[in-house]
LOTORBA-555633 format. One record per residue (C-alpha): x negated, y, z negated; residue in three letters. Coordinates in steps of 0.2 Angstrom, whole numbers, plus 2048, in hexadecimal, padded with zeros to 3 digits. Layout:
residues N
XYZALA...
***
This chain:
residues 202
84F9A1B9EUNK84E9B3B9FUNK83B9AFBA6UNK8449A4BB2UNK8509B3BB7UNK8429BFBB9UNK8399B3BC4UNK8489B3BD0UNK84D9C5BCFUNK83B9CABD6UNK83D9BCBE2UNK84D9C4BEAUNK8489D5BE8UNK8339CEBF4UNK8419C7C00UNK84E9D7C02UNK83E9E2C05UNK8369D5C10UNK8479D2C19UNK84B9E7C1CUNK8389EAC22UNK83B9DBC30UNK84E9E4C33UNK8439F6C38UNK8369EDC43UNK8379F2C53UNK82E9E7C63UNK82C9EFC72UNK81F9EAC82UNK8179F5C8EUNK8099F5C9BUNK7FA9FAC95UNK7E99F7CA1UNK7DB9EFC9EUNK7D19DFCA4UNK7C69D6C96UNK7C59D0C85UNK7BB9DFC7FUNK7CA9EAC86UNK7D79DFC7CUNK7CF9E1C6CUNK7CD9F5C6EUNK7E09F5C73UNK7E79EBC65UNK7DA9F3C59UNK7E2A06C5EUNK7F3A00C5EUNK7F19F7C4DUNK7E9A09C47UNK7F9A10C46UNK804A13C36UNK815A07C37UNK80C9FAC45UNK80E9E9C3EUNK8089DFC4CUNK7FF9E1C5EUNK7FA9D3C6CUNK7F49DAC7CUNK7F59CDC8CUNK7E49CCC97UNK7EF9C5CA5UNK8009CFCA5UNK7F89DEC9EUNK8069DFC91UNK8069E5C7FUNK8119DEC74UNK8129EAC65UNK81F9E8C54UNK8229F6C4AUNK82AA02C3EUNK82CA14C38UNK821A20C39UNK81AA18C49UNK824A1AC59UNK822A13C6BUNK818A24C6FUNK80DA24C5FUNK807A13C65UNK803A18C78UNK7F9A28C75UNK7EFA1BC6AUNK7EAA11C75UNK7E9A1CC81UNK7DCA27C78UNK7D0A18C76UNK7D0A19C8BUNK7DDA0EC91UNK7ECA15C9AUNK7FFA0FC95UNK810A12C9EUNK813A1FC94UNK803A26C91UNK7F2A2BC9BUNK7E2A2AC94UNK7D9A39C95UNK7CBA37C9FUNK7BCA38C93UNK7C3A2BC88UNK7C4A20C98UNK7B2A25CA0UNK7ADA1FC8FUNK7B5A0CC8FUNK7A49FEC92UNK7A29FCCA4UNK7AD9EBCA6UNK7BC9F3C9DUNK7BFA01CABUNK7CE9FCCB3UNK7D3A02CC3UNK7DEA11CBFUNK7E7A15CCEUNK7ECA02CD1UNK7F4A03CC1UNK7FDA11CC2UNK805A0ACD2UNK80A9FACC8UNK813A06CBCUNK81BA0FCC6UNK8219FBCD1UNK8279F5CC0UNK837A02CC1UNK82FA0DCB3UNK832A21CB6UNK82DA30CAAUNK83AA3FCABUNK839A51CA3UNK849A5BC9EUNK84BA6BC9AUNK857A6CC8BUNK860A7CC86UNK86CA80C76UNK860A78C6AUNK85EA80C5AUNK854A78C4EUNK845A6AC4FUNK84AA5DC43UNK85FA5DC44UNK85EA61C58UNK84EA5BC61UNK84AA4BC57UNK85EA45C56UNK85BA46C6BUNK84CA3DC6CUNK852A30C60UNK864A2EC6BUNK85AA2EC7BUNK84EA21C74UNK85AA16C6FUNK85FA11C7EUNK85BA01C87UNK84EA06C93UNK848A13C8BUNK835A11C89UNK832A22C82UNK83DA33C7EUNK833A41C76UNK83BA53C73UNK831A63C70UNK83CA71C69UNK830A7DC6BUNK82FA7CC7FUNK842A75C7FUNK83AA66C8BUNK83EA52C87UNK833A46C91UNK83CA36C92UNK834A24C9AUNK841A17C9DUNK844A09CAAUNK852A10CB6UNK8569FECBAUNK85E9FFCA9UNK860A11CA5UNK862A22CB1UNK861A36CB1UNK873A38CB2UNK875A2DCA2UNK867A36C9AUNK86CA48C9DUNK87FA41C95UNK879A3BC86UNK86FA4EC83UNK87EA58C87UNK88AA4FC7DUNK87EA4BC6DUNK887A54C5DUNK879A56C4FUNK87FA57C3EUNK885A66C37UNK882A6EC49UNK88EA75C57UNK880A79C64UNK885A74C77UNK876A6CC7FUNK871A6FC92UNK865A63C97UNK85BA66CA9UNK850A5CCB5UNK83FA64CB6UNK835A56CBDUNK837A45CC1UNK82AA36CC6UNK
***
């Protein structure tokens, strides 16, 4: 009996843990160009690389990749992986030498896809923010409240230059809603009064 009892406590405790992981996975698609097999396998293989990625299927035909994950790993953290193996995201450029690198069949045409990007609705903006005082309490709460909201493909916050670069589909999000959701963000413990900026938009 008491073996019985063990038996199906451990079961339970395999499913809570197994049930809480799938509650943080996160899914998210992006662009991400390319054009053959060899280029799928480098992209998924990158993307897989990082810490908290649980699954990842790039598309040959829609030039999608379909990527599930959890914390540490972030919509960013994936991009710049792949874009460091040479292939260029909507969030993320590859740096030249990575792509000059990529077998002669994998070099996309890169100014075609950046047009597409920029078709499909998806803009990067950069903020200056004022009144923050601290990294962790300030900077990261932003960039978690920006990211949270639907379109958002991207929200990163540097407290040292006092700059957030967002990436979001205006169809379903815009700078006015960005800039309220800075200004009015209260950190715990905090009474700072947050001014945010347009520096650049595109």
């Amino acid at each position: 009996m008491k073996k019985l009892k063990f038996i199906l406590t451990a079961a339970l405790m395999c499913f809570i843990a197994h049930f809480s992981m799938a509650q943080e996975l996160k899914t998210e698609t992006f662009k991400v160009s390319g054009n053959c097999g060899m280029c799928k396998t480098r992209i998924e293989g990158a993307a897989m690389k990082v810490q908290g990625v649980n699954s990842a299927e790039w598309n040959e035909e829609t030039k999608q990749l379909k990527v599930s994950y959890a914390a540490p790993a972030n919509l960013l953290s994936v991009q710049k992986a792949v874009a460091t193996v040479g292939h260029d995201t909507e969030g993320e450029k590859a740096p030249q030498k990575a792509y000059d690198k990529l077998h002669r069949c994998c070099q996309y045409q890169r100014e075609t896809a950046i047009q597409e990007t920029s078709k499909s609705g998806i803009q990067t903006v950069f903020f200056k923010v004022s009144g923050m005082t601290c990294a962790s309490g300030c900077a990261k709460g932003i960039e978690k409240a920006l990211y949270k909201q639907k379109g958002v493909k991207q929200s990163e916050v540097n407290f040292d230059t006092g700059i957030a670069k967002v990436v979001f589909d205006q169809s379903k999000f815009s700078v006015d809603q960005m800039i309220k959701i800075i200004e009015e963000f209260s950190a715990e413990g905090e009474s700072s009064k947050y001014r945010a900026e347009v520096v650049k938009n595109n």
